[in-house]
MOPAC internal coordinates of N, CA, C and O (Angstrom, degrees):
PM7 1SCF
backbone

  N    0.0000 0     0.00 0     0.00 0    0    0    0
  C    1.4384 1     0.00 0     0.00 0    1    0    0
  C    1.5281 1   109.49 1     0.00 0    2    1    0
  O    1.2310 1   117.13 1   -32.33 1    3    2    1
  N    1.4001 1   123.06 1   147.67 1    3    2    1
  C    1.1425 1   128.92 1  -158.65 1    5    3    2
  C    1.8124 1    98.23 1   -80.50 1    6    5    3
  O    1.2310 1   104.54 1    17.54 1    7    6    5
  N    1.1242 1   146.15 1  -162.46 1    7    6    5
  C    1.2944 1   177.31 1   173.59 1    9    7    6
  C    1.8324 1   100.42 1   -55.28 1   10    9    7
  O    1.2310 1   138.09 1    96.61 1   11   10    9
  N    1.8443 1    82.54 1   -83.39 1   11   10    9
  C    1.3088 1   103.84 1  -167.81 1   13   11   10
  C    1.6097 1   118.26 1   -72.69 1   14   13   11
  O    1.2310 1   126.39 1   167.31 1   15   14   13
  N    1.1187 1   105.31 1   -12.69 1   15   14   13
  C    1.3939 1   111.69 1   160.86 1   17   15   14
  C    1.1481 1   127.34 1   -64.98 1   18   17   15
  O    1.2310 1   122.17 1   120.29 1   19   18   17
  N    1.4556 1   113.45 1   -59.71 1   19   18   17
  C    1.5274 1   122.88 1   147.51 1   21   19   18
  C    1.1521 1   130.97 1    -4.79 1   22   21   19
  O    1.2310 1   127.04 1   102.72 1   23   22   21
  N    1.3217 1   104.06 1   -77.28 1   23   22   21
  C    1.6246 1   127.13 1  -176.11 1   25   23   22
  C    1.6225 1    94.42 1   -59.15 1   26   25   23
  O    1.2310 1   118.96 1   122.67 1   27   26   25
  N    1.5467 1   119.59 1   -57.33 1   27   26   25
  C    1.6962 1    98.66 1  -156.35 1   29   27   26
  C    1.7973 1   104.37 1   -86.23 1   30   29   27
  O    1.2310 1   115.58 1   170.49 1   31   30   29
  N    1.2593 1   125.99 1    -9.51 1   31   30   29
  C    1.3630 1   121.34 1   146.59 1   33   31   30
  C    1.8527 1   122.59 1   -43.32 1   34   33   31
  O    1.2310 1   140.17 1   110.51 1   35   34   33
  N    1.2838 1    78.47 1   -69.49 1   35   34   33
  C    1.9098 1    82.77 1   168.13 1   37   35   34
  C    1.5650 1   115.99 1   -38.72 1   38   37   35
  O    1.2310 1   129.49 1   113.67 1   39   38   37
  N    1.4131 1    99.31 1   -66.33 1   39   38   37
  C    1.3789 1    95.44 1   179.94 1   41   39   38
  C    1.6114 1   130.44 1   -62.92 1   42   41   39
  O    1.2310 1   124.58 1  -173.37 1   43   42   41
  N    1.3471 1   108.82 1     6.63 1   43   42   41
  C    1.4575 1   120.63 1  -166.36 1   45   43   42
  C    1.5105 1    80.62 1   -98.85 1   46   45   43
  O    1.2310 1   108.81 1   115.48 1   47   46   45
  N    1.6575 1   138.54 1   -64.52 1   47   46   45
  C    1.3039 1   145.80 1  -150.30 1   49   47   46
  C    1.6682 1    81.20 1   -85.00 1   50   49   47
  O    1.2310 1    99.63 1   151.20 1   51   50   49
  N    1.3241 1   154.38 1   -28.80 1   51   50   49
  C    1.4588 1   131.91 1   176.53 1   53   51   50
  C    1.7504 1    98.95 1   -62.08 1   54   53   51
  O    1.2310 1   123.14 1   121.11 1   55   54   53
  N    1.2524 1   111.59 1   -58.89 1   55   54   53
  C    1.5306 1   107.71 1   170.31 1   57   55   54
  C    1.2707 1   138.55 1   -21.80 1   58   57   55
  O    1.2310 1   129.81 1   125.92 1   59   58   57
  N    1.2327 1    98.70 1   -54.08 1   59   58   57
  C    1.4352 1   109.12 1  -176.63 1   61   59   58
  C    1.8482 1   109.92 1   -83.71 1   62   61   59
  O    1.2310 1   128.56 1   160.47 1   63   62   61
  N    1.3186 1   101.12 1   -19.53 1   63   62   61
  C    1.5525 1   107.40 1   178.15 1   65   63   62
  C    1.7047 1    89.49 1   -78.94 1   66   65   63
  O    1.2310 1   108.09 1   151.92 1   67   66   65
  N    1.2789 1   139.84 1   -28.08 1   67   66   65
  C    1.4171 1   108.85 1  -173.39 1   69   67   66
  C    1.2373 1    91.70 1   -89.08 1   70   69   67
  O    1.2310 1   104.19 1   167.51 1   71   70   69
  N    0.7259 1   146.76 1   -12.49 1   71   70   69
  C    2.1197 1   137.91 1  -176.59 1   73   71   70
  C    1.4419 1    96.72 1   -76.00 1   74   73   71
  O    1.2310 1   120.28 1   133.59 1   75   74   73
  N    1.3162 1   117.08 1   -46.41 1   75   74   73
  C    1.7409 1   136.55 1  -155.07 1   77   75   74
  C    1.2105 1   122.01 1  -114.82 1   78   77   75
  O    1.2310 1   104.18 1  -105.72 1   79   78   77
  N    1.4930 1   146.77 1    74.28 1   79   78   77
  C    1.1365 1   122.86 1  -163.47 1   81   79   78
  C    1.9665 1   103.85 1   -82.18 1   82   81   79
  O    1.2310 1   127.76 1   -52.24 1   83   82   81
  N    1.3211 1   102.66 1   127.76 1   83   82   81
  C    1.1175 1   109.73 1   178.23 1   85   83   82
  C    2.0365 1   119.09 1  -154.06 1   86   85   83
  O    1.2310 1   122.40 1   -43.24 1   87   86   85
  N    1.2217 1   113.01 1   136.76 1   87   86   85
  C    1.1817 1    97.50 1  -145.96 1   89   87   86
  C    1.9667 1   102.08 1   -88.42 1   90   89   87
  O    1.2310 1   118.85 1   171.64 1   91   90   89
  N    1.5273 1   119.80 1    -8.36 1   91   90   89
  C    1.2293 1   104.29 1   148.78 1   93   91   90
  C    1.3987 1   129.19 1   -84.79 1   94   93   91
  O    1.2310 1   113.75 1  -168.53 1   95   94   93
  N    1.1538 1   129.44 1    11.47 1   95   94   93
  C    1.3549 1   113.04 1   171.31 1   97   95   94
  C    1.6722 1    93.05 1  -109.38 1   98   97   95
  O    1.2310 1   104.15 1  -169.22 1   99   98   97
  N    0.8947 1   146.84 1    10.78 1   99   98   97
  C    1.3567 1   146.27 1   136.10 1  101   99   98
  C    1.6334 1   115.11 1   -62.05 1  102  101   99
  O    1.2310 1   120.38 1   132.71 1  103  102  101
  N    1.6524 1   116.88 1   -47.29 1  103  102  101
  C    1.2942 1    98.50 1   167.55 1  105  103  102
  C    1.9871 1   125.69 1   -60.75 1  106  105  103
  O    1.2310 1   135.91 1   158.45 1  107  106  105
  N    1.3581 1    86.81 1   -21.55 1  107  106  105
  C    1.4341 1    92.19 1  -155.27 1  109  107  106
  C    1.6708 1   104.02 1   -76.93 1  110  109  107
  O    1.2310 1   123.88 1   149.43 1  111  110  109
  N    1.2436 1   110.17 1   -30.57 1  111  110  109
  C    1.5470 1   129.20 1  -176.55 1  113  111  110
  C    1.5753 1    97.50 1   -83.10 1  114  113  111
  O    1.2310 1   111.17 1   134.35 1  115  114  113
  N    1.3985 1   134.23 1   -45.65 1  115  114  113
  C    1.8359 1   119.13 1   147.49 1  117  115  114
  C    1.2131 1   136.24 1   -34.83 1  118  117  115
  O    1.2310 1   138.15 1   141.03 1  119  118  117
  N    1.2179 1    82.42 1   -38.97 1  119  118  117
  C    2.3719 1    94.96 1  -173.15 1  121  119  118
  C    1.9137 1    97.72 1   -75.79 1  122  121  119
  O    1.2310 1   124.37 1   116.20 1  123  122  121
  N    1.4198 1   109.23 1   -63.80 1  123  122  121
  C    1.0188 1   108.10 1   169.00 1  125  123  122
  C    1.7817 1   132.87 1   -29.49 1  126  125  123
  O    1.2310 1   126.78 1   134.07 1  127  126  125
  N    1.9133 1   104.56 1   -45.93 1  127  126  125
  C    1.3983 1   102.88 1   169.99 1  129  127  126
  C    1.0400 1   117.27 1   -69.58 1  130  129  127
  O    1.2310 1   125.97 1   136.23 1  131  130  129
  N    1.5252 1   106.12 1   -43.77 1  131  130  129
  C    1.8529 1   100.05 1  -164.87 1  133  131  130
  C    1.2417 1   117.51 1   -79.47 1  134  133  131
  O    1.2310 1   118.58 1   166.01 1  135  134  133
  N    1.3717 1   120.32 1   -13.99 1  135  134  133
  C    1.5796 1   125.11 1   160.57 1  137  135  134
  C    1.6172 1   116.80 1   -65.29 1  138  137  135
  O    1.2310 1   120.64 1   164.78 1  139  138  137
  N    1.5361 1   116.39 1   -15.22 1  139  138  137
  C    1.7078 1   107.13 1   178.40 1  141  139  138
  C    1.6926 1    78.32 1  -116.74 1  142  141  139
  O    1.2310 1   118.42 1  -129.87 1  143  142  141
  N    1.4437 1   120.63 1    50.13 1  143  142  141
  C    1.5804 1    98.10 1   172.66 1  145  143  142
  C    1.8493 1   130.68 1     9.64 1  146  145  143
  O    1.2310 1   130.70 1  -119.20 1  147  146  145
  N    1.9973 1    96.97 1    60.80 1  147  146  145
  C    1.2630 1    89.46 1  -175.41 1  149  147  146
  C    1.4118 1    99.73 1  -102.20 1  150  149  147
  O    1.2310 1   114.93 1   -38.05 1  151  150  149
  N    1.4424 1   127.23 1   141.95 1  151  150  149
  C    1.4847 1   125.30 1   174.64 1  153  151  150
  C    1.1784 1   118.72 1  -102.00 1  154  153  151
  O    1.2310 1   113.90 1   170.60 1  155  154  153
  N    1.1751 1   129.15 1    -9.40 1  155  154  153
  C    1.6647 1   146.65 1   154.71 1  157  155  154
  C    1.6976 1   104.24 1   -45.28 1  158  157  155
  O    1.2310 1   125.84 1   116.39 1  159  158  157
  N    1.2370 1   106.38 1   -63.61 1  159  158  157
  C    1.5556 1   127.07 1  -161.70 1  161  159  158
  C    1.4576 1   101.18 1   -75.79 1  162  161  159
  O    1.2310 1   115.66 1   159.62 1  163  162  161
  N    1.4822 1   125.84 1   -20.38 1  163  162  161
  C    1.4672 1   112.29 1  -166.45 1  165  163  162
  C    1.7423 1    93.10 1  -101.48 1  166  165  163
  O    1.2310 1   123.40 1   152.40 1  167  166  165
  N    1.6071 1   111.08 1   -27.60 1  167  166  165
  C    1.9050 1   108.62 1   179.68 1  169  167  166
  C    1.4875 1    86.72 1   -86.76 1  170  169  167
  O    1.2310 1    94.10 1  -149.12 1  171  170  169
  N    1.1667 1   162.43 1    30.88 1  171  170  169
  C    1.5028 1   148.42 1   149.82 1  173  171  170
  C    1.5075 1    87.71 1   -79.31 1  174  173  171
  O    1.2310 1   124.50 1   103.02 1  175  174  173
  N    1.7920 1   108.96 1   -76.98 1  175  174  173
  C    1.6423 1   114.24 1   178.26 1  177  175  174
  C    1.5831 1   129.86 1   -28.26 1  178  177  175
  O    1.2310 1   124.30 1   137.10 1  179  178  177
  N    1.4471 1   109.36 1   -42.90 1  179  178  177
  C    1.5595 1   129.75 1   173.50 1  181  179  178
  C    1.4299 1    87.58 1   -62.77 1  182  181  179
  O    1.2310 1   114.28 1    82.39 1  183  182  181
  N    1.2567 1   128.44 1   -97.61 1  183  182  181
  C    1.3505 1   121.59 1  -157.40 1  185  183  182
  C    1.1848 1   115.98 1   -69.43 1  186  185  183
  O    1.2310 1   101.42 1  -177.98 1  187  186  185
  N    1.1539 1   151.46 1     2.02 1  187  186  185
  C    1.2348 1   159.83 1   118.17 1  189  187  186
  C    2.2618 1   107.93 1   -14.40 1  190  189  187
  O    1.2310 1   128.77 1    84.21 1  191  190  189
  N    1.4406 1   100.71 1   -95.79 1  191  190  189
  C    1.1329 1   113.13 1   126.88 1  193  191  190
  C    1.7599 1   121.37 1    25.65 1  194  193  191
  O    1.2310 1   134.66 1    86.31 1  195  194  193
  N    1.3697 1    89.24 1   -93.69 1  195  194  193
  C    1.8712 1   106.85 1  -164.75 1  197  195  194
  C    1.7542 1    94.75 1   -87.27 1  198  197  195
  O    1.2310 1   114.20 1   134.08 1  199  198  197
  N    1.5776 1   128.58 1   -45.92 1  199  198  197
  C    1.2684 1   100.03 1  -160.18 1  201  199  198
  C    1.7408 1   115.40 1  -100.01 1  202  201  199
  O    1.2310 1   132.42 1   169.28 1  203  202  201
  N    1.7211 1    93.62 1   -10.72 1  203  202  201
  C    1.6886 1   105.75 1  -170.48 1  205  203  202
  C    1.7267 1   111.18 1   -83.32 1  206  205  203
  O    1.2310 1   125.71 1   127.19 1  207  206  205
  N    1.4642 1   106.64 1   -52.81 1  207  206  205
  C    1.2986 1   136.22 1  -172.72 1  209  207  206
  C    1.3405 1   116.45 1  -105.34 1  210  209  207
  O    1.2310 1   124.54 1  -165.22 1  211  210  209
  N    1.7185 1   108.90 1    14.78 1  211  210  209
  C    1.6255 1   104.99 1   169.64 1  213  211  210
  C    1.4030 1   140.71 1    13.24 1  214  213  211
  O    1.2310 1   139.87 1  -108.58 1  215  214  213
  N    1.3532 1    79.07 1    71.42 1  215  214  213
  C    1.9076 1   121.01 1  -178.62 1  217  215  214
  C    1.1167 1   124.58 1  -134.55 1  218  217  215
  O    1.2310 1   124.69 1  -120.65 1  219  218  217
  N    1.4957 1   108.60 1    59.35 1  219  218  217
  C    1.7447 1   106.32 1  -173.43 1  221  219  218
  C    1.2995 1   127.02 1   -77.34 1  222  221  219
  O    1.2310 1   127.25 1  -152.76 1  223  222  221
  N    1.3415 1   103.66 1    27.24 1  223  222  221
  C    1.4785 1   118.64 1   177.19 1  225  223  222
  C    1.2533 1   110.61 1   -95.90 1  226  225  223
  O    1.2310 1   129.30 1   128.38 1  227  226  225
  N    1.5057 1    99.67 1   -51.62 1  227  226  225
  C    1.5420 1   111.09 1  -162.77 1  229  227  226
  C    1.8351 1    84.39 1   -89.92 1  230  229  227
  O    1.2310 1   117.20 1   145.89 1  231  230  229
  N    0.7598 1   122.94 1   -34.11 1  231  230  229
  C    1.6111 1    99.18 1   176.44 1  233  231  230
  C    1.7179 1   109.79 1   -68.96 1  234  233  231
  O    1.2310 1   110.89 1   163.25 1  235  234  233
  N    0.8639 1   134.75 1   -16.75 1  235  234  233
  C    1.5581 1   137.06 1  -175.18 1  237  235  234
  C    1.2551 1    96.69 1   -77.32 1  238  237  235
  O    1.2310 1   106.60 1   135.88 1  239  238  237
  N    1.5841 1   142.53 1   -44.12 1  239  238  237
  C    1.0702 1   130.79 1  -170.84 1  241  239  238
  C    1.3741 1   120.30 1   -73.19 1  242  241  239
  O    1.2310 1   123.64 1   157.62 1  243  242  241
  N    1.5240 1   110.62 1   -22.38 1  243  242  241
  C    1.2103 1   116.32 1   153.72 1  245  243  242
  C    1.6374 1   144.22 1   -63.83 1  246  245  243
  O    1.2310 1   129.41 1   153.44 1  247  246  245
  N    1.1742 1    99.48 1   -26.56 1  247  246  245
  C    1.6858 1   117.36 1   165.35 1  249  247  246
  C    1.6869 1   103.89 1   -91.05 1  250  249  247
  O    1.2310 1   116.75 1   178.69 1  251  250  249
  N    1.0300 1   123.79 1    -1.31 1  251  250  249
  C    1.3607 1   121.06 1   174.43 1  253  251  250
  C    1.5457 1    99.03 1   -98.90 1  254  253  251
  O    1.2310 1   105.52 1   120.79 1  255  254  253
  N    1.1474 1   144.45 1   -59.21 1  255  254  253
  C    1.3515 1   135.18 1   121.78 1  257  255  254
  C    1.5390 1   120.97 1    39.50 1  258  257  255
  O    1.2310 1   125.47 1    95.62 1  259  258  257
  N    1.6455 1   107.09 1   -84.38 1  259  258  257
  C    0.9003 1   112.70 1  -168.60 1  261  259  258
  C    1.6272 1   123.50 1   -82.69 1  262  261  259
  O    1.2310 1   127.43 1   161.97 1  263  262  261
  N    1.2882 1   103.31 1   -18.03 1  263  262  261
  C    1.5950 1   128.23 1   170.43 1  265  263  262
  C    1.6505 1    94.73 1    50.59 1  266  265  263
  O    1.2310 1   113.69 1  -170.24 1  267  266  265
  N    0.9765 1   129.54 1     9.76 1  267  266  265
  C    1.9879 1   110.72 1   164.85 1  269  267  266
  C    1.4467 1   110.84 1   -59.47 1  270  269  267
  O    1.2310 1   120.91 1     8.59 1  271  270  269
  N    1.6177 1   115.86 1  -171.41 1  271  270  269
  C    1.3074 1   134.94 1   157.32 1  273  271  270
  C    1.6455 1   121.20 1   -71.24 1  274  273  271
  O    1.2310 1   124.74 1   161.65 1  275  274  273
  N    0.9251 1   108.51 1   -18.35 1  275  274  273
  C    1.8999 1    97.24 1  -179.54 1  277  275  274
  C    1.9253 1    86.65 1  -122.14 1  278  277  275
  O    1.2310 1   113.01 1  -169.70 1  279  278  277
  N    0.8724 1   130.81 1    10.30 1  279  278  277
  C    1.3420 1   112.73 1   161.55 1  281  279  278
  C    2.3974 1   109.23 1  -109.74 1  282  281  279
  O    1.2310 1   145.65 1   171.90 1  283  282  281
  N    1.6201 1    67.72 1    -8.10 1  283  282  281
  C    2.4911 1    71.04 1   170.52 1  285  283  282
  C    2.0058 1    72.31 1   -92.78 1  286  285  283
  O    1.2310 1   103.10 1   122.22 1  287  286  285
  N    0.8177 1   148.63 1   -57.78 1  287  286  285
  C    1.6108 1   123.25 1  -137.99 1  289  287  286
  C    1.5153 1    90.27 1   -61.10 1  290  289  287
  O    1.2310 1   115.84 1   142.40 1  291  290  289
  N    1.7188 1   125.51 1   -37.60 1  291  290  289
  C    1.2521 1    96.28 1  -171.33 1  293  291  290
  C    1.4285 1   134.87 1   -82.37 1  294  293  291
  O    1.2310 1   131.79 1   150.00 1  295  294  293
  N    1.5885 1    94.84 1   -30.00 1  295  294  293
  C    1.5704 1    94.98 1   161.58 1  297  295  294
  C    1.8271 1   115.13 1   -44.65 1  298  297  295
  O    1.2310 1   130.00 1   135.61 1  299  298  297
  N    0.9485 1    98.33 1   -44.39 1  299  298  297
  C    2.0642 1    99.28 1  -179.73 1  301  299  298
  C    1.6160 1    91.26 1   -52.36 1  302  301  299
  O    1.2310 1   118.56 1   116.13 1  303  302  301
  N    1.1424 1   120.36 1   -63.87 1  303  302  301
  C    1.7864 1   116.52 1  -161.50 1  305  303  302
  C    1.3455 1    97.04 1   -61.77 1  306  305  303
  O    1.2310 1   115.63 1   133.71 1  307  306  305
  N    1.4270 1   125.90 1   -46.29 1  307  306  305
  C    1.6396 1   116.13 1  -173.00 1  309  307  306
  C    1.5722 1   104.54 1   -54.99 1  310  309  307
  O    1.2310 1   123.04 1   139.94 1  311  310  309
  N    1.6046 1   111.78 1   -40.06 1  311  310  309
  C    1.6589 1   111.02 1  -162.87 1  313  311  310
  C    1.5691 1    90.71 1   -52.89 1  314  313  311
  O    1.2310 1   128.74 1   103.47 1  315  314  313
  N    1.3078 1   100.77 1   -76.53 1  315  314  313
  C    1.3899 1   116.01 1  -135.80 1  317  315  314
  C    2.2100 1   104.29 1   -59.55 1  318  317  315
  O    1.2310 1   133.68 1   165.69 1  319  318  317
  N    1.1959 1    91.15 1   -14.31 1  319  318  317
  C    1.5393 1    99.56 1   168.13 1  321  319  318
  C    1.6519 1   123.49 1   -74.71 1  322  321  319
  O    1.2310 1   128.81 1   152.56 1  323  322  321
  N    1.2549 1   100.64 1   -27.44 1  323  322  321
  C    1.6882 1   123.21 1   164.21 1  325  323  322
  C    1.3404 1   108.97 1   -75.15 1  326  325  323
  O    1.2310 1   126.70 1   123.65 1  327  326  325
  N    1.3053 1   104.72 1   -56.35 1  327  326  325
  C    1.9144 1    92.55 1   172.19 1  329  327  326
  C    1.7159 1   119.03 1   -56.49 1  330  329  327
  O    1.2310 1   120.70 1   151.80 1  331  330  329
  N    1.3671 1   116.27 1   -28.20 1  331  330  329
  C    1.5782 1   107.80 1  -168.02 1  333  331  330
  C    1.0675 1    86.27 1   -89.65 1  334  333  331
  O    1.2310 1   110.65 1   140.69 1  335  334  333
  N    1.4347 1   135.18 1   -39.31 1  335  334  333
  C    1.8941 1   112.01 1   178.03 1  337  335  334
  C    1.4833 1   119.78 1   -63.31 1  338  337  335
  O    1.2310 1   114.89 1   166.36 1  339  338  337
  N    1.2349 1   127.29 1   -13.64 1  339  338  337
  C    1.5219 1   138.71 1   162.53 1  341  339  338
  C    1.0825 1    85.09 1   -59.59 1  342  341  339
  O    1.2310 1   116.23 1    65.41 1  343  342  341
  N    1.0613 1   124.77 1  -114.59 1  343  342  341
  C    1.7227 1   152.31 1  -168.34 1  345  343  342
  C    1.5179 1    95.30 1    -5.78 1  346  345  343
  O    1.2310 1   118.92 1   112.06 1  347  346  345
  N    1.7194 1   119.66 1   -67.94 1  347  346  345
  C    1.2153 1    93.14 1  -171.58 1  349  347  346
  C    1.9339 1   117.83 1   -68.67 1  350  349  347
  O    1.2310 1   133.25 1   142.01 1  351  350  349
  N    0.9395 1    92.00 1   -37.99 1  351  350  349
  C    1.9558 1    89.85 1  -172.99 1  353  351  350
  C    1.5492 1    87.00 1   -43.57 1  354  353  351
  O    1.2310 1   107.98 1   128.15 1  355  354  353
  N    1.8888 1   140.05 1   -51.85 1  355  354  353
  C    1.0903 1   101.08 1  -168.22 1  357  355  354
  C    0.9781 1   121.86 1   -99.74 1  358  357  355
  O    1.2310 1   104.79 1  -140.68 1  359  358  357
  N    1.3649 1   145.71 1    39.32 1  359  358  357
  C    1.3373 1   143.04 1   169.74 1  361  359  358
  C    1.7758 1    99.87 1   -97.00 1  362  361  359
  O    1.2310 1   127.31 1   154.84 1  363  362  361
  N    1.5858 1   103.54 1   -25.16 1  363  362  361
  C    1.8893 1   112.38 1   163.79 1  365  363  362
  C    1.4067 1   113.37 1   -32.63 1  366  365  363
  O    1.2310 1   135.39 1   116.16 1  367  366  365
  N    1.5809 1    87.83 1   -63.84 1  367  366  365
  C    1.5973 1    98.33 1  -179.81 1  369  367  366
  C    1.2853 1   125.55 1   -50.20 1  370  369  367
  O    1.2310 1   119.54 1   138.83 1  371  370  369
  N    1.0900 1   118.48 1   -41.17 1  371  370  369
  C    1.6973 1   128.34 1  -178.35 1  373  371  370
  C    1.1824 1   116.30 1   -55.62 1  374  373  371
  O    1.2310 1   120.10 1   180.00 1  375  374  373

């Protein structure tokens, strides 16, 4: 399959994952990006992911993924947002 096929497949199965949350058409809309090496399509999924479906786990693995510069800034913002929710749950404790 060509490139651009790729990409607008993906984006057909990202679609249907925002109508549908379901966790194979999330694989299937991954395989699809990372097979046309699209990095657009895999930080939609990441932040998709982390801000829709509050999963900043499973969205981190996706910006880890993509290893650019504006997909490390977000892993930094995801970290350091994980550390202050540590911090506070344990200062709870105290």
């Amino acid at each position: 399959m060509e490139r651009t096929e790729l990409i607008r497949k993906g984006n057909e199965e990202f679609n249907k994952l925002k109508e549908r949350w379901d966790y194979a058409v999330l694989k299937t809309a991954t395989e699809f990006f990372t097979e046309a090496n699209y990095q657009d399509g895999l930080f939609r999924l990441g932040d998709y992911l982390t801000y829709e479906k509050h999963m900043p786990l499973l969205g981190l693995s996706y910006y880890r993924k993509i290893g650019n510069t504006r997909a490390r800034m977000r892993m930094n913002e995801l970290q350091q947002r994980m550390v202050m929710t540590v911090r506070t749950l344990v200062r709870q404790l105290d």
